[in-house]
N, C-alpha and C positions, 0 to 999 in steps of 0.2 A: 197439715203443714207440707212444703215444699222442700224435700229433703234434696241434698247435693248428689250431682249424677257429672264425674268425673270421663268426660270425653277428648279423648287425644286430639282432636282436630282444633275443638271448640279451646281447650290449655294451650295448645300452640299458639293458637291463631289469638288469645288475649295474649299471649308475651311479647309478641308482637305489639301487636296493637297498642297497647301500653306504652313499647318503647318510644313511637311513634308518635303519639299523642301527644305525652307528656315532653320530647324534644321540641316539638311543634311550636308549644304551647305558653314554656318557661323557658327564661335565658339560659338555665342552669337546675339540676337537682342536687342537693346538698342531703350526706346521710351526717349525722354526727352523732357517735356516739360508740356503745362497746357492746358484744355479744361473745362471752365464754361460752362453745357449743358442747352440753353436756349429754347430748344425744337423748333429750328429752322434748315430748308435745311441748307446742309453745303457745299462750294466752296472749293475747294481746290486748291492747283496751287503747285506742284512740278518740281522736278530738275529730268529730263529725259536723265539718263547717262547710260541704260543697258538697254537690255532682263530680268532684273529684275523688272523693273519699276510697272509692274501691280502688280505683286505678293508681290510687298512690300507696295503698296496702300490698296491693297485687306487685308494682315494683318494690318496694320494702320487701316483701317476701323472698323478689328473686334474688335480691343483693344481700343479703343478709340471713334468713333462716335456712330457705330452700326447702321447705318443707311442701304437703301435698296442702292447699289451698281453699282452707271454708273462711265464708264470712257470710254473716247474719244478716238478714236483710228484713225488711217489713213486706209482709207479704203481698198488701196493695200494692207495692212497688216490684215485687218480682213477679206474680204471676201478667203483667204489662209486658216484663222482660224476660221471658220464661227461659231465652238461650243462656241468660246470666247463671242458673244455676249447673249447665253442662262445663261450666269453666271453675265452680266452687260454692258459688252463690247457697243457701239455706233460708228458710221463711221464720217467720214468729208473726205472731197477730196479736196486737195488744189488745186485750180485754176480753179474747175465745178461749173458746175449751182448749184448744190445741197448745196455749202458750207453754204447758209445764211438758208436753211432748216435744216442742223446740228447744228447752231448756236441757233436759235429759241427753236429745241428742246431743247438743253442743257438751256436754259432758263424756257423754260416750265417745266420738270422736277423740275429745282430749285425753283418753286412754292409748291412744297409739303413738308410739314414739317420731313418728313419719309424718307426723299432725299436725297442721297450725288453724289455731279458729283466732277471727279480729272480729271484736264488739266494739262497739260503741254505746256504752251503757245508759249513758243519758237518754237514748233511745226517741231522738230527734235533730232537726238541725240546729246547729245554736251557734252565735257569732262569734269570731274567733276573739272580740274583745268583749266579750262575758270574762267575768273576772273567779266566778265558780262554776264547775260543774256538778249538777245532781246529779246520780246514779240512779237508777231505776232498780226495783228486788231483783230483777233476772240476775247479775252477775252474784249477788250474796248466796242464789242457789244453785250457781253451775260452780263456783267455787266449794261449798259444803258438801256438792256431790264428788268431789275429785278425792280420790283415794290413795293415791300415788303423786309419786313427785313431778313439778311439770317447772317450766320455764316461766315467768311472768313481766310481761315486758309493756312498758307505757311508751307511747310516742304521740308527738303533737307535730302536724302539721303544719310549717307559720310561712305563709305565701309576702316578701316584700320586693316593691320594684326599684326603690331607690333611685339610681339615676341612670336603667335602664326600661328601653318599650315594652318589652316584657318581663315579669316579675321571676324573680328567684324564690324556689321552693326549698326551703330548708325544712327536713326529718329530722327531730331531737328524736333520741329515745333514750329508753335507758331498763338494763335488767334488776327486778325489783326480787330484796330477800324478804319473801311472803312466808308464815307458817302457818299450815293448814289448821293448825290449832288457836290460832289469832282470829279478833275478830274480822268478817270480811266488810264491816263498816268501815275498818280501817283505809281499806284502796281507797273510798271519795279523798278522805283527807289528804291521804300520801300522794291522789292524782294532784289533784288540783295546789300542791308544793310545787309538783315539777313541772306545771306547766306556766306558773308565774316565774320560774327560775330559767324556763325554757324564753318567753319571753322578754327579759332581760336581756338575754343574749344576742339577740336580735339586732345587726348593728351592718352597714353597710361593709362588702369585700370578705 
C-alpha cells in the first residue's frame, strides 16, 4: 500500500489550491451543519459522486475539524497521482493482499487525537441521485478495530445551480452518536437516512 507522507509544502500548497479551485468553480460553498470539538480523531464517511470529492474533504477539514489530513484513495488512482499522498492521500486495493494492511492503517491513524481519515465506503463512484448507498466490509472493520473513542461524522455533498451559471455547493453534515459496541451495519442504514434528509433540504437561496 501507498501509505500518507505529510509534506509541508505539498499541505500548503493544497490549501491553497482548494481555496482556489473550488472559488473558481462554484457560485458559492455552503457548510451546514454542527460540530461539538471534543478533542477527539474524527471518521468521516462521505458520498463519493465526482473528481471533486478530495477537494471538498480537504476544505471541510479546513473549516471545521482542522485536524492533520488522510483520505483513502484506490490505489490505481494514486499511484497516477503519487504527489496526492505528500498532501494526505493513503491507498487500498480492492481484491489484494494489502487491503487489510490499508484497513489497519486507517485504524491506526484513528488513534491519534490530531487525526482525521474520510472514506468513502461505497468504494466507487456513484450518482448523487442513487437513492441507497452500499457500504463495502472495509468500514465494518476499521470501526471494530477502534478501541477508544473517536468523533463520527456523515456528510453529503449535493452540487445545485438553480438560477445561477455556476452551481452552489452545499456540505450537509452531521455528528453521529455511534457505540463501538453496536452493530457497525448499522452506519449503511443511519447513512443513507441522512442523506435522503439531506436531500430534501435542498431548495434554492
Amino acid at each position: 500500500m501507498i501509505k500518507s507522507r505529510h509534506r509541508p509544502f505539498y499541505v500548503w500548497f493544497f490549501k491553497v489550491y482548494t481555496k482556489v479551485m473550488l472559488r473558481k468553480h462554484f457560485q458559492d460553498v455552503i457548510l451546514k451543519g454542527e460540530f461539538i470539538d471534543r478533542g477527539l480523531p474524527v471518521l468521516v464517511i462521505g458520498n463519493h459522486f465526482s473528481w471533486w470529492d478530495g477537494f471538498i474533504a480537504y476544505y471541510f477539514n479546513m473549516k471545521v475539524f482542522r485536524r492533520k489530513f488522510h483520505i483513502m484513495m484506490l490505489e490505481e488512482q494514486l499511484a497516477g497521482r503519487s504527489f496526492l499522498n505528500k498532501a494526505g492521500a493513503f491507498s487500498i486495493k480492492k481484491g489484494g493482499r494489502s487491503v487489510v494492511e490499508s484497513l489497519d492503517y486507517a485504524a491506526g491513524v484513528l488513534q491519534h487525537e490530531n487525526n482525521i481519515v474520510v472514506l468513502y465506503p461505497q468504494g466507487e463512484f456513484q450518482s448523487l441521485h442513487a437513492r441507497t448507498v452500499i457500504f463495502e466490509k472495509g468500514i465494518r472493520y476499521i470501526v471494530a478495530k477502534l478501541s477508544s473513542e473517536f468523533h463520527l461524522v456523515f456528510y453529503s455533498a449535493l452540487p445545485d445551480y438553480f438560477s445561477d451559471k455556476k452551481p452552489t455547493l452545499t456540505v450537509y453534515y452531521r455528528e453521529m452518536n455511534f457505540n463501538l459496541a453496536s452493530e457497525p451495519e448499522q452506519l449503511q442504514s443511519d447513512y443513507n437516512d441522512f442523506i435522503r434528509e439531506c436531500s430534501l433540504q435542498q431548495t434554492p437561496g
